[in-house]
N, CA, C and O atoms as a GROMACS GRO file, in nm:
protein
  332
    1UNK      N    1  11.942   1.148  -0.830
    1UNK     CA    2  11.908   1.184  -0.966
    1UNK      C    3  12.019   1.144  -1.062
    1UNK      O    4  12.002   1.102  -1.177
    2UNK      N    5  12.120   1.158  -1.010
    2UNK     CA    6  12.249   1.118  -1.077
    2UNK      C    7  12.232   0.948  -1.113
    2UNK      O    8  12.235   0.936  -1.236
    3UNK      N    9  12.222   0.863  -1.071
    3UNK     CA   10  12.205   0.715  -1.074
    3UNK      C   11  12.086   0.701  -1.174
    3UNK      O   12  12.102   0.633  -1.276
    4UNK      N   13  11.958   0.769  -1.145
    4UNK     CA   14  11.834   0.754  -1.234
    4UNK      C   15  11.857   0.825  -1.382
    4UNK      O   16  11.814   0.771  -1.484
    5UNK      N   17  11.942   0.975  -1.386
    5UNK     CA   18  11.953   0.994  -1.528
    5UNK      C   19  12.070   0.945  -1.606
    5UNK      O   20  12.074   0.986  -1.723
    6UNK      N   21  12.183   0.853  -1.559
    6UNK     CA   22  12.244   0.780  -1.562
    6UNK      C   23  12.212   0.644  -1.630
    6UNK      O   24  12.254   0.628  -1.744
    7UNK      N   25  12.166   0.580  -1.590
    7UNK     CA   26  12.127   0.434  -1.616
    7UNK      C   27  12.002   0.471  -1.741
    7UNK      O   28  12.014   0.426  -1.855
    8UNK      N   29  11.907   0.542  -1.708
    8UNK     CA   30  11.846   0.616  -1.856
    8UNK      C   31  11.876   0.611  -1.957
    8UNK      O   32  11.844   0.537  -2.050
    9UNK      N   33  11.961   0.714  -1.945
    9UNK     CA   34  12.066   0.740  -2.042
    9UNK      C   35  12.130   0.641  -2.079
    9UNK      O   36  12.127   0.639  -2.202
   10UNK      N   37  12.194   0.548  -2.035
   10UNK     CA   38  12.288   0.423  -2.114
   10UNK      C   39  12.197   0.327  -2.159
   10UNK      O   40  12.212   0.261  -2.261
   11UNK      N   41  12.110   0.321  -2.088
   11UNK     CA   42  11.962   0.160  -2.175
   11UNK      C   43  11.926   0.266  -2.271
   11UNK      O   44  11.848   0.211  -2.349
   12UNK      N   45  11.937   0.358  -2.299
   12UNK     CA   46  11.862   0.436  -2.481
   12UNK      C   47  11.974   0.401  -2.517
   12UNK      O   48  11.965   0.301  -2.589
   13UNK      N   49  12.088   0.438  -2.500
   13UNK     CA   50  12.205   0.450  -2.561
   13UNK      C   51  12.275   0.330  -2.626
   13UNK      O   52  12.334   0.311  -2.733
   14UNK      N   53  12.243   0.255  -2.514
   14UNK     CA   54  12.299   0.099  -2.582
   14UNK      C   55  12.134   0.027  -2.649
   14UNK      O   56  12.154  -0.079  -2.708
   15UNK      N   57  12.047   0.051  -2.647
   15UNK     CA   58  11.964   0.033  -2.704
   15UNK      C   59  11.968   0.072  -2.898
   15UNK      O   60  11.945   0.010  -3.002
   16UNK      N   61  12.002   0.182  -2.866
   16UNK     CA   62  12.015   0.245  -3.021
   16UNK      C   63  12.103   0.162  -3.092
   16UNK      O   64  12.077   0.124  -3.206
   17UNK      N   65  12.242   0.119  -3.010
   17UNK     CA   66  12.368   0.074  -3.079
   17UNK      C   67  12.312  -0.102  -3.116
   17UNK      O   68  12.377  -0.175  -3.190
   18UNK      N   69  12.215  -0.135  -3.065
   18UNK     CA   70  12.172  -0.274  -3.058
   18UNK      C   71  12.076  -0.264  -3.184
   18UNK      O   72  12.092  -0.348  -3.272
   19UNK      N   73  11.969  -0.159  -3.202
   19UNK     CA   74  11.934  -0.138  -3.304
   19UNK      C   75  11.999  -0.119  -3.431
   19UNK      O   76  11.944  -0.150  -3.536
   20UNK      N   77  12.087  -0.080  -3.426
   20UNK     CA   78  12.222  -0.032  -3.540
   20UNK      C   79  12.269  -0.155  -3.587
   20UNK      O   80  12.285  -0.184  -3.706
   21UNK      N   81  12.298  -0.249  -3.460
   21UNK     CA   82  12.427  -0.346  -3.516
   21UNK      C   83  12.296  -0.430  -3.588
   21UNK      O   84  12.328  -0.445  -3.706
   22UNK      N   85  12.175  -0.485  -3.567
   22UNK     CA   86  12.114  -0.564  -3.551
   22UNK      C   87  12.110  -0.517  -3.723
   22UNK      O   88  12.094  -0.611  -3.800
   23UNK      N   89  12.120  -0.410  -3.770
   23UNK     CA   90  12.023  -0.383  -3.906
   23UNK      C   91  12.133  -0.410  -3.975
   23UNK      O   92  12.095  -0.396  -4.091
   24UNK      N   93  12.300  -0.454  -3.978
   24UNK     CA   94  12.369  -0.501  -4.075
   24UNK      C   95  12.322  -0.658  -4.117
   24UNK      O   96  12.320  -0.709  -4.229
   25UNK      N   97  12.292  -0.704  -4.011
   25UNK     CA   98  12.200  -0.826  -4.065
   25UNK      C   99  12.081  -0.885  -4.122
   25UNK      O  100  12.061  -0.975  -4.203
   26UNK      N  101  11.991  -0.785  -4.039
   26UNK     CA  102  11.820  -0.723  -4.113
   26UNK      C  103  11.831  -0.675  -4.219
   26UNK      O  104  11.750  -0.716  -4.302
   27UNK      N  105  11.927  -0.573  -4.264
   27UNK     CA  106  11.911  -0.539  -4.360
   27UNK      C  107  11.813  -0.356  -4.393
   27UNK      O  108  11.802  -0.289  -4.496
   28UNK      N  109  11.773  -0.337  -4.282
   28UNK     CA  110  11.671  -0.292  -4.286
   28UNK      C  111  11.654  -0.154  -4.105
   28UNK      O  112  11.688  -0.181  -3.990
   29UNK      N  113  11.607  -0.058  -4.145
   29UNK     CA  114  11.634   0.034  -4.018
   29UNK      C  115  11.547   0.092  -3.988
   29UNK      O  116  11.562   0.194  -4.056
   30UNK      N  117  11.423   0.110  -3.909
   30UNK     CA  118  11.322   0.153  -3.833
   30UNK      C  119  11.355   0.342  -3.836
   30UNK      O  120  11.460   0.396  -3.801
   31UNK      N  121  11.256   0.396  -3.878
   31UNK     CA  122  11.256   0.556  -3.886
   31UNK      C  123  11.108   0.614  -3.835
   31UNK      O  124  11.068   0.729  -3.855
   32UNK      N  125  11.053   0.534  -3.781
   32UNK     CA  126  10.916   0.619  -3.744
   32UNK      C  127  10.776   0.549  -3.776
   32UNK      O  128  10.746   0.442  -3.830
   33UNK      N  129  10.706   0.649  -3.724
   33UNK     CA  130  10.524   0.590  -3.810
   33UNK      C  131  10.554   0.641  -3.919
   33UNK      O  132  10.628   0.739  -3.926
   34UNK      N  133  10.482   0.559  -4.062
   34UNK     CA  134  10.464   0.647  -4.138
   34UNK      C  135  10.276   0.675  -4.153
   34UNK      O  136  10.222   0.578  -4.206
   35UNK      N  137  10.236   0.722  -4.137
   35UNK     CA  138  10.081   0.733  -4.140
   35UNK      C  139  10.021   0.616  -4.074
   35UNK      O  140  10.044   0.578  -3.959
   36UNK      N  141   9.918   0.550  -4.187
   36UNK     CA  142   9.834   0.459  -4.196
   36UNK      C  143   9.890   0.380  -4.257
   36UNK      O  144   9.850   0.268  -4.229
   37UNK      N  145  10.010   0.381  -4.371
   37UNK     CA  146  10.089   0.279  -4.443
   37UNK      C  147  10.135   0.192  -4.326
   37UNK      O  148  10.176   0.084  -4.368
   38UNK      N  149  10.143   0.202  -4.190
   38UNK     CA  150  10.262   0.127  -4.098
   38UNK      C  151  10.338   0.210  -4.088
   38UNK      O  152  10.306   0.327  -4.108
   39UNK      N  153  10.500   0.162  -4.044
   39UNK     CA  154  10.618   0.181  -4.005
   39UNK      C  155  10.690   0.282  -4.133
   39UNK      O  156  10.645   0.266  -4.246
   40UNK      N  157  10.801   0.384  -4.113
   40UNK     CA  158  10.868   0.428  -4.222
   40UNK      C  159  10.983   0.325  -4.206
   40UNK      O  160  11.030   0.324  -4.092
   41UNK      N  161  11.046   0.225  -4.306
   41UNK     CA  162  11.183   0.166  -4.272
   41UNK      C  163  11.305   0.218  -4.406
   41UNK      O  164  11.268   0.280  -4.505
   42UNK      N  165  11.426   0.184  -4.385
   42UNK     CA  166  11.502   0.213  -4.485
   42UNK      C  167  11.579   0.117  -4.489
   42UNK      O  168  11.647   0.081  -4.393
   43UNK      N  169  11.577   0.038  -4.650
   43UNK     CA  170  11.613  -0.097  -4.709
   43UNK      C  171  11.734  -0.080  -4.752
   43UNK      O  172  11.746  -0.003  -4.848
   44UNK      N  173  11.848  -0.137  -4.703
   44UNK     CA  174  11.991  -0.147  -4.728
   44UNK      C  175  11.999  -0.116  -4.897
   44UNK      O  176  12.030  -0.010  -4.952
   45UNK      N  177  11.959  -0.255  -4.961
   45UNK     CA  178  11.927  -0.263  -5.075
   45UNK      C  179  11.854  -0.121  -5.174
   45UNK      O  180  11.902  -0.054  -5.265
   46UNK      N  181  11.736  -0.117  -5.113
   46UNK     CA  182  11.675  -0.046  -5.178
   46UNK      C  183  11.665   0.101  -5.177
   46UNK      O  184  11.604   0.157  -5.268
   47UNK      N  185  11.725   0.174  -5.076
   47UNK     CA  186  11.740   0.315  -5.032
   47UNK      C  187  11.916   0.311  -5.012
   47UNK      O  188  11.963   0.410  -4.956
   48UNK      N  189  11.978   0.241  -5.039
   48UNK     CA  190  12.147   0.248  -5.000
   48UNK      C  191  12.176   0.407  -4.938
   48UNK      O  192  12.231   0.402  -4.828
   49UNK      N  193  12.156   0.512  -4.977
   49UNK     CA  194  12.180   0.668  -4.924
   49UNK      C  195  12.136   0.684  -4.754
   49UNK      O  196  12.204   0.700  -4.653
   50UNK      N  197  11.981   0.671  -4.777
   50UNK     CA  198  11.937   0.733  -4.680
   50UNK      C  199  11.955   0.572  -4.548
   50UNK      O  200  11.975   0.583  -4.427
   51UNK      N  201  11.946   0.486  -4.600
   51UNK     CA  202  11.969   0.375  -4.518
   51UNK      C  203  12.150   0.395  -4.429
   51UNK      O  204  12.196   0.322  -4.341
   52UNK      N  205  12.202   0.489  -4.479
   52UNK     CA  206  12.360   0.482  -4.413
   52UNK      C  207  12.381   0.590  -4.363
   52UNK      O  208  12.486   0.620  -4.305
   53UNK      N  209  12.269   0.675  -4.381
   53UNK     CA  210  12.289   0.802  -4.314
   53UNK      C  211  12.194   0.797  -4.180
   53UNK      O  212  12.242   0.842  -4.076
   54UNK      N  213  12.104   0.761  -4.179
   54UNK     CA  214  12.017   0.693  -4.099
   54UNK      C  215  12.100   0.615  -4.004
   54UNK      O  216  12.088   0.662  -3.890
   55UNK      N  217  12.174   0.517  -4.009
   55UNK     CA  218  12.307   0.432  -3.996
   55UNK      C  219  12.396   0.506  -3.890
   55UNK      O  220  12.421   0.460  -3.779
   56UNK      N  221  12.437   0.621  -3.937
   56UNK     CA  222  12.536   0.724  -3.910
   56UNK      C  223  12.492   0.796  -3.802
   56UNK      O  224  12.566   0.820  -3.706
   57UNK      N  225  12.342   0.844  -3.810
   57UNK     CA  226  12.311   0.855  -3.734
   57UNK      C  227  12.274   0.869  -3.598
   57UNK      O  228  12.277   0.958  -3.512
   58UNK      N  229  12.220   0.690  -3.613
   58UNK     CA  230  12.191   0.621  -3.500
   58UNK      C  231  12.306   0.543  -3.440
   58UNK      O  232  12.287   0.446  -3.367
   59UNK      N  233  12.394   0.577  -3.464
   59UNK     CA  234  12.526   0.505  -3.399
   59UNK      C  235  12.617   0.665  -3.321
   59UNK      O  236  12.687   0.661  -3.220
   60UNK      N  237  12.596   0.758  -3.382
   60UNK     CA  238  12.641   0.860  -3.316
   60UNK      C  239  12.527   0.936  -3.220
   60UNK      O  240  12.567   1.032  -3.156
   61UNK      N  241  12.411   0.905  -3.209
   61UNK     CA  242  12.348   0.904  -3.083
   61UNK      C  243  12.352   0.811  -3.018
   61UNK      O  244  12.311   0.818  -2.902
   62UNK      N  245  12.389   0.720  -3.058
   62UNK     CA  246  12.390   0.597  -2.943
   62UNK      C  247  12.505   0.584  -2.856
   62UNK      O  248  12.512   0.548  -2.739
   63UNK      N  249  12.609   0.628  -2.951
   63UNK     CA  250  12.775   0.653  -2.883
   63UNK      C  251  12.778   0.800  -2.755
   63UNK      O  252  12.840   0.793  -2.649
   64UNK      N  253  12.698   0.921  -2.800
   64UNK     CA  254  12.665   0.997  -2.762
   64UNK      C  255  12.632   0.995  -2.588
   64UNK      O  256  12.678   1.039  -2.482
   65UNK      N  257  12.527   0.917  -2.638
   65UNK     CA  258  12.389   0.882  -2.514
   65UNK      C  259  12.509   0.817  -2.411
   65UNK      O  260  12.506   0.865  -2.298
   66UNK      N  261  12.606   0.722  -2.434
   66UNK     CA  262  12.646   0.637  -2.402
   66UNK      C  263  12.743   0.706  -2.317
   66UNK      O  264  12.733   0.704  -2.194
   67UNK      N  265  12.862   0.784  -2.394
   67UNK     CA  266  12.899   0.844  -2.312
   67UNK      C  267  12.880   0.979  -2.212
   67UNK      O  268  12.963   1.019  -2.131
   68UNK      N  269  12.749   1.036  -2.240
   68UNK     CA  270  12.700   1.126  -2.150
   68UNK      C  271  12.650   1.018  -2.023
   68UNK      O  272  12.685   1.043  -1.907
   69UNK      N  273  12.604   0.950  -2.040
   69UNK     CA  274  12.542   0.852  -1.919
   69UNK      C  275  12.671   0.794  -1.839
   69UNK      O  276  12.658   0.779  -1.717
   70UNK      N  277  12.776   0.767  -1.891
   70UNK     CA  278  12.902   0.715  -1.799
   70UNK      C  279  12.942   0.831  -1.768
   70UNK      O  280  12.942   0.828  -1.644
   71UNK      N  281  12.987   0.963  -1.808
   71UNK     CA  282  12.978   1.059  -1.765
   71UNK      C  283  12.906   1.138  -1.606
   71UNK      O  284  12.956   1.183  -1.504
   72UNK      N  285  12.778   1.124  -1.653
   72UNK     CA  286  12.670   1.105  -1.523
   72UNK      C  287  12.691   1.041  -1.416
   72UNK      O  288  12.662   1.101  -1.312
   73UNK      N  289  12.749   0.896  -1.403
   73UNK     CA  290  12.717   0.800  -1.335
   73UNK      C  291  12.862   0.872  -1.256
   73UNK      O  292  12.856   0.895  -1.136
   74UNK      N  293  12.971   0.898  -1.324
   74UNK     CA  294  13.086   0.880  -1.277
   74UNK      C  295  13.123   1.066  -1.235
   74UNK      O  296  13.231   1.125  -1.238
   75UNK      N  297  12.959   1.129  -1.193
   75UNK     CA  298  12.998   1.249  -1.158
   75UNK      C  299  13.096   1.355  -1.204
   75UNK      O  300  13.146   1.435  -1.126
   76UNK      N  301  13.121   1.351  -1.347
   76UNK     CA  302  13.231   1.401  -1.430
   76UNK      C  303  13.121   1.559  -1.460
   76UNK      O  304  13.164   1.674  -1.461
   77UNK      N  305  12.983   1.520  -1.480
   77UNK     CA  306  12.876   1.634  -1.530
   77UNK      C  307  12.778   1.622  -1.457
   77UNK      O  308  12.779   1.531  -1.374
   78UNK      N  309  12.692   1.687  -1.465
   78UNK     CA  310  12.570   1.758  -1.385
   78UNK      C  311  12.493   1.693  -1.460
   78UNK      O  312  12.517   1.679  -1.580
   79UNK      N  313  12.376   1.636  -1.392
   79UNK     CA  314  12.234   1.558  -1.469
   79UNK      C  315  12.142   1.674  -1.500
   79UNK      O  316  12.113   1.776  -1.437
   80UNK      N  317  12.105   1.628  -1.613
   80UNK     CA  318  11.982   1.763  -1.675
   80UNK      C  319  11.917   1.814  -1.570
   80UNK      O  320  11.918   1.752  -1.464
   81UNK      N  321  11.864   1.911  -1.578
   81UNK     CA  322  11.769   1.969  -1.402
   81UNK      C  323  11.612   1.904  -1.474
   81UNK      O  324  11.576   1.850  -1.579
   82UNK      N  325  11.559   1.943  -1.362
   82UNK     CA  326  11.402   1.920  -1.365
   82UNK      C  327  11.347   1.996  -1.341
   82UNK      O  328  11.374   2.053  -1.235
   83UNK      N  329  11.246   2.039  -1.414
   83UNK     CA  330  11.185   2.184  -1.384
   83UNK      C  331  11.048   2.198  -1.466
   83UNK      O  332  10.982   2.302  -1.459
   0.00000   0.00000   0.00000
């Protein structure tokens, strides 16, 4: 279980940070469905606030994720239970 919530854990984790870095160039940051409109996104440009907090965010769950999963792997903590 240790190996499986491990490796989990680091592909979200470095996933997020890939999403993050990717949007200084996009421009642009993925937040959800929004209804029937499509996607909710937040435009560097056009939302500057919520686009960097959003930002802030997703880089401190991703750093997070990242190091709870090396954590895991390297038996330092206990993997979530299952129940």
């Amino acid at each position: 279980m240790h190996l499986f919530q491990g490796v989990f854990f680091l592909i979200l984790g470095v996933g997020l940070l890939v999403v993050d870095w990717r949007s200084l160039s996009l421009g642009w940051l993925p937040c959800g469905p929004n209804g029937f409109k499509g996607r909710l996104v937040f435009r560097r440009n056009e939302q500057p606030l919520r686009y960097w907090i959003l930002f802030v965010a997703y880089a401190a769950a991703g750093v997070g994720l990242v190091v709870y999963a090396v954590r895991v792997l390297l038996g330092q903590v206990e993997p979530l239970p299952l129940n």
